[in-house]
Structure formats: structure tokens, C-alpha cells
N, CA, C and O of each residue as an XYZ file, in Angstrom:
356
protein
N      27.309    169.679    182.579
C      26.860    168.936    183.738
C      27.700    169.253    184.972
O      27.106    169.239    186.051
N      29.057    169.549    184.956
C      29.958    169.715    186.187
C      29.737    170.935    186.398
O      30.003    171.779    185.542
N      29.178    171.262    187.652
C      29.733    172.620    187.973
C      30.798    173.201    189.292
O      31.848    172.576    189.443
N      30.590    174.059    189.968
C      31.471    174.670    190.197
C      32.836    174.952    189.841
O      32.897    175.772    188.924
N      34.084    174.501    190.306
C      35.132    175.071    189.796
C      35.591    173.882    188.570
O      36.631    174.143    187.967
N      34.943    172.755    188.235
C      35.258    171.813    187.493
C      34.654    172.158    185.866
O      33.462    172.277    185.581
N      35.679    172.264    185.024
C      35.117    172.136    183.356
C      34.442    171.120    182.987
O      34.372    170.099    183.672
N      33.736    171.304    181.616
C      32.614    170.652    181.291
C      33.194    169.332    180.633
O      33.962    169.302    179.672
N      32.778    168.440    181.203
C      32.990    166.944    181.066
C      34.306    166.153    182.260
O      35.049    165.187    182.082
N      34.189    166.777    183.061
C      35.636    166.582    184.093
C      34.710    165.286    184.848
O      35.361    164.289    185.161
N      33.624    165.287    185.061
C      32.744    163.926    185.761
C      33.073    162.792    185.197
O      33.649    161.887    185.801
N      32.603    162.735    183.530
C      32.744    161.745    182.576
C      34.150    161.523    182.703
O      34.375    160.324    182.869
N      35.386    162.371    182.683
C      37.165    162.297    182.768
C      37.146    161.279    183.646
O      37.618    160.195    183.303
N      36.608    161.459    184.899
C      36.854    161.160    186.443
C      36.350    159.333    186.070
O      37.180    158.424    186.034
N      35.323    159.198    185.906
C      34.780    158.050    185.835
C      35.461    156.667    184.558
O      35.718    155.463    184.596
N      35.506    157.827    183.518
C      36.529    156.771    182.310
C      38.312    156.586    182.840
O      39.151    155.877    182.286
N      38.483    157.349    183.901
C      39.994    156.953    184.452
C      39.579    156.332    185.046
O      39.708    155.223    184.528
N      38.912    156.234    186.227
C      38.325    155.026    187.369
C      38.760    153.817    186.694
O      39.782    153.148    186.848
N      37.326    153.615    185.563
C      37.603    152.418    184.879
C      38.382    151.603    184.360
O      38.361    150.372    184.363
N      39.634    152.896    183.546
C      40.742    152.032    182.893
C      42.066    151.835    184.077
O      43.022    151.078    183.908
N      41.840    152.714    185.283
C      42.782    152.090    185.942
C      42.354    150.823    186.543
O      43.226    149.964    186.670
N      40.785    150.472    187.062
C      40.473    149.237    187.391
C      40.889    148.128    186.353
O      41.551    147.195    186.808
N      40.662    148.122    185.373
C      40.926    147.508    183.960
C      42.154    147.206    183.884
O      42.367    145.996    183.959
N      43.145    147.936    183.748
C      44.624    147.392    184.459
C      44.811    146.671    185.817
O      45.644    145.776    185.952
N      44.045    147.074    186.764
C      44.704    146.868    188.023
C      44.199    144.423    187.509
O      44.734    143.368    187.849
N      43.657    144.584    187.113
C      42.611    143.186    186.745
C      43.425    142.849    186.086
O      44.180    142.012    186.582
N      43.677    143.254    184.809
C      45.297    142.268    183.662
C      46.373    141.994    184.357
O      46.944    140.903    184.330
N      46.758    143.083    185.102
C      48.004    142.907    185.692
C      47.715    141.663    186.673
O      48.562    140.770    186.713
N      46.677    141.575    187.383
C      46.164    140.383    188.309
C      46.706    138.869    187.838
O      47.426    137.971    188.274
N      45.966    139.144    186.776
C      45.581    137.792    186.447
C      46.672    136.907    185.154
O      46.488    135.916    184.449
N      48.062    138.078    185.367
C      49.073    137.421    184.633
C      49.969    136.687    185.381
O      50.827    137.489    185.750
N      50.206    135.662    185.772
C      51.478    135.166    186.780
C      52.821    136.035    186.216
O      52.626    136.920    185.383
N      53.887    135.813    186.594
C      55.298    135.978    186.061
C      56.026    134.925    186.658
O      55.803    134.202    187.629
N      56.929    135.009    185.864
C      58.392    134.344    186.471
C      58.098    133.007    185.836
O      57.292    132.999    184.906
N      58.769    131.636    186.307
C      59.090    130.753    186.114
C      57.711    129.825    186.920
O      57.271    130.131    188.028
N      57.241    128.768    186.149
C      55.992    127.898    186.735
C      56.711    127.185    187.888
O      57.940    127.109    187.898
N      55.899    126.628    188.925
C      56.221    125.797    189.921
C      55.791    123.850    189.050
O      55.120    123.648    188.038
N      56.480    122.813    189.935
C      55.406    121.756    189.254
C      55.296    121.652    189.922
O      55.753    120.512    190.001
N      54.773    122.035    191.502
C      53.942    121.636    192.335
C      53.196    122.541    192.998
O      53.946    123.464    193.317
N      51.819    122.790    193.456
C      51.406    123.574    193.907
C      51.700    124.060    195.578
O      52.214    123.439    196.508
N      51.083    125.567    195.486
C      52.148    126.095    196.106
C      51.200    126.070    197.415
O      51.571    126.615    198.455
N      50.029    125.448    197.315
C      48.860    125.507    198.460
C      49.031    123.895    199.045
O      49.298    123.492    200.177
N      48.800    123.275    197.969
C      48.563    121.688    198.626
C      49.377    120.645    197.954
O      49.057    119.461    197.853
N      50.697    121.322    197.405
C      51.859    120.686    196.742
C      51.526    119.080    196.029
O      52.132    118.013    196.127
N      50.272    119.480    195.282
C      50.077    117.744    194.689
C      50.607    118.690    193.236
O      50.669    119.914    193.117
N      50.946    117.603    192.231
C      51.556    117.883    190.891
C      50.942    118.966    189.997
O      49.824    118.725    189.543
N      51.533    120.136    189.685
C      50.840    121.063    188.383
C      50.565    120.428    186.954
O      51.747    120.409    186.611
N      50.018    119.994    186.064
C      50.170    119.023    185.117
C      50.689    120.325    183.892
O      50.375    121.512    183.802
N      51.586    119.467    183.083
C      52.545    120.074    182.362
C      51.922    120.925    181.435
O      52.667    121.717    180.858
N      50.905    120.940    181.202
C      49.862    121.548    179.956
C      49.429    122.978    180.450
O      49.301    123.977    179.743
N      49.213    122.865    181.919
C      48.628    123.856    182.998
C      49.724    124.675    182.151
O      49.557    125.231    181.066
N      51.476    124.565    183.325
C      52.541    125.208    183.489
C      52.950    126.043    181.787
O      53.590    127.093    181.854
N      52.589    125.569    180.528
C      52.705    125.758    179.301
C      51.985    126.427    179.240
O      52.366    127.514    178.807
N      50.509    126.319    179.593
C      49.466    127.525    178.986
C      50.070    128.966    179.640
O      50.336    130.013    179.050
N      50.220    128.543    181.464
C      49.733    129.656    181.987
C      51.780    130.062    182.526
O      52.008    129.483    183.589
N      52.682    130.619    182.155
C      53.969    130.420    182.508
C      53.795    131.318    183.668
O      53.218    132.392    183.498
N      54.263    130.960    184.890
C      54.341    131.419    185.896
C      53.364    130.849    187.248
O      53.436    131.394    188.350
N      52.684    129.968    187.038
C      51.484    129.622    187.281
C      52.070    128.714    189.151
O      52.753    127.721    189.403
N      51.475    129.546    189.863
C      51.910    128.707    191.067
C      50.600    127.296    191.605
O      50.975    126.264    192.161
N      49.622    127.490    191.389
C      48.630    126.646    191.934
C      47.853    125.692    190.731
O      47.686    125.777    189.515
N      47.536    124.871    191.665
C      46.837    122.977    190.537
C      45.262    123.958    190.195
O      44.968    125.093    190.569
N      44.535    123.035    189.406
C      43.326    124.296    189.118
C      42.369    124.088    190.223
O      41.427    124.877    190.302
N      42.514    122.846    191.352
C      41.265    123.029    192.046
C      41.535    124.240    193.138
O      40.637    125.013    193.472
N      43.202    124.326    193.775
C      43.054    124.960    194.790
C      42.882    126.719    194.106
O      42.468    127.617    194.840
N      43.267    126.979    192.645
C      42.779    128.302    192.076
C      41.718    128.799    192.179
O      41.387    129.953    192.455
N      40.845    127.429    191.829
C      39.336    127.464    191.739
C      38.534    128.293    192.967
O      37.709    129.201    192.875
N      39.210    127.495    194.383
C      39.188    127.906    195.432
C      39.347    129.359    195.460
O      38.476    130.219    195.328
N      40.619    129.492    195.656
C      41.183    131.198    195.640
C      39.953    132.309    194.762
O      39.601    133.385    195.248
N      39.471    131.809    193.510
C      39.216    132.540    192.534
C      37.237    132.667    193.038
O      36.534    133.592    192.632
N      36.741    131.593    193.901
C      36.003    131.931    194.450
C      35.282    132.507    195.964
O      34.184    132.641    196.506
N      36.303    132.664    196.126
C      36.897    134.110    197.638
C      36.005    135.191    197.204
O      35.713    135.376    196.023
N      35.581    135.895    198.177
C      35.342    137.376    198.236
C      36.617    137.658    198.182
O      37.534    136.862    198.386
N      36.754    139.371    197.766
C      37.731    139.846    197.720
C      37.937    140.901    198.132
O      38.426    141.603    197.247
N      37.793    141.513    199.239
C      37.159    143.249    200.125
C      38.711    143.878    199.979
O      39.725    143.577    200.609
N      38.496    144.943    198.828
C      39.203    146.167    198.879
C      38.486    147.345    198.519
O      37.419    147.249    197.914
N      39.000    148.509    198.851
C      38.823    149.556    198.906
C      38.715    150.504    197.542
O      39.434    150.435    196.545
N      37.661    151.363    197.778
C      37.533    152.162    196.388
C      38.257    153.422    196.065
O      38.329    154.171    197.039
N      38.681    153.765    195.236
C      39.453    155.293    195.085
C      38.223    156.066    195.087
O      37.091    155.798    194.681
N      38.889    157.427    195.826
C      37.679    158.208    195.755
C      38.573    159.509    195.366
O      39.193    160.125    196.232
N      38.590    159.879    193.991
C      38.802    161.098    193.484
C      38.864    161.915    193.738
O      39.908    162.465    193.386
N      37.984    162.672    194.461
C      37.813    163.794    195.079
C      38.415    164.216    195.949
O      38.089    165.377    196.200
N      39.596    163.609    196.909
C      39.587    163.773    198.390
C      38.794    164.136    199.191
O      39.151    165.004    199.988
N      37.345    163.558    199.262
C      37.142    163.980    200.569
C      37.655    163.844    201.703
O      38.777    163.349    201.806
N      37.058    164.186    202.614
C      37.499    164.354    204.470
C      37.399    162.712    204.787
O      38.211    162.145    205.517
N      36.265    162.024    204.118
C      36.346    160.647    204.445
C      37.675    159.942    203.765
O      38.079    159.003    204.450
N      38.113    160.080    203.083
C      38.880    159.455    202.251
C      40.567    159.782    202.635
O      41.560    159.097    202.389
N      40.410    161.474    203.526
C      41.796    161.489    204.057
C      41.659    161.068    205.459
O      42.719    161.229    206.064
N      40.353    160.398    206.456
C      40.621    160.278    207.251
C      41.055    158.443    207.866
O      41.220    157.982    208.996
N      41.106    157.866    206.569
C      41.416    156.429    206.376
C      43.094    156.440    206.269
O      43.709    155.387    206.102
């Protein structure tokens, strides 16, 4: 399927890295670190102790997460190839 100077299956390569680096970039997201807050870090009302246990690192109460977690989120796509568009950003 690839041609010119690209070997056969280098498309399929291109697209299954895409994925598993998106796939990381998402775990790594959605792990807090460090030490929990007990108060939130948006609207400082109490983290409840069960939260801070499940989730260790956890800065926000679940409504203002809720919030956050239903945001758009506009970033940018890798584009493999270098094109001319992609070096002129």
C-alpha cells in the first residue's frame, strides 16, 4: 500500500504509533501524583476522605472535576510527516 520511498506497511507503523502515543499521553492525564489536598483547589470546600484514598493526589471535590472534565479541550495533532504546514506552526 505505501509507496514511494516508504516500505510496505510504514502507513499502518505511522498510525499504530499515533495511537499508542495518544494512549499514553491519556494515562499519564488522568493519574494525579503527589500528596491529596483536603480542600479543593478551585472552590476550596472539603475533599471527602474516601475521594483523597481512592484517587492519591487528587486536587479537586467531584463537582468542580465534573466541570473541568466537561470542557472542550483544543489541542493540536501530530502530523508525522513534516509537512510545510506542520513546520510552519
Amino acid at each position: 500500500m505505501a509507496g514511494g520511498w516508504s516500505r510496505d506497511g510504514a502507513v499502518n507503523e505511522q498510525i499504530e504509533a499515533s495511537i499508542q502515543d495518544e494512549l499514553q499521553r491519556l494515562k499519564g492525564r488522568r493519574q494525579p501524583q503527589g500528596e491529596s489536598l483536603t480542600h479543593c483547589a478551585d472552590c476550596e470546600e472539603p475533599i471527602p476522605e474516601k475521594r483523597r484514598l481512592a484517587i492519591p493526589g487528587v486536587k479537586l471535590c467531584i463537582e468542580c472535576q465534573q466541570e473541568r472534565d466537561a470542557r472542550p479541550q483544543a489541542r493540536g495533532g501530530i502530523n508525522r510527516r513534516g509537512s510545510k504546514d506542520s513546520q510552519l506552526k
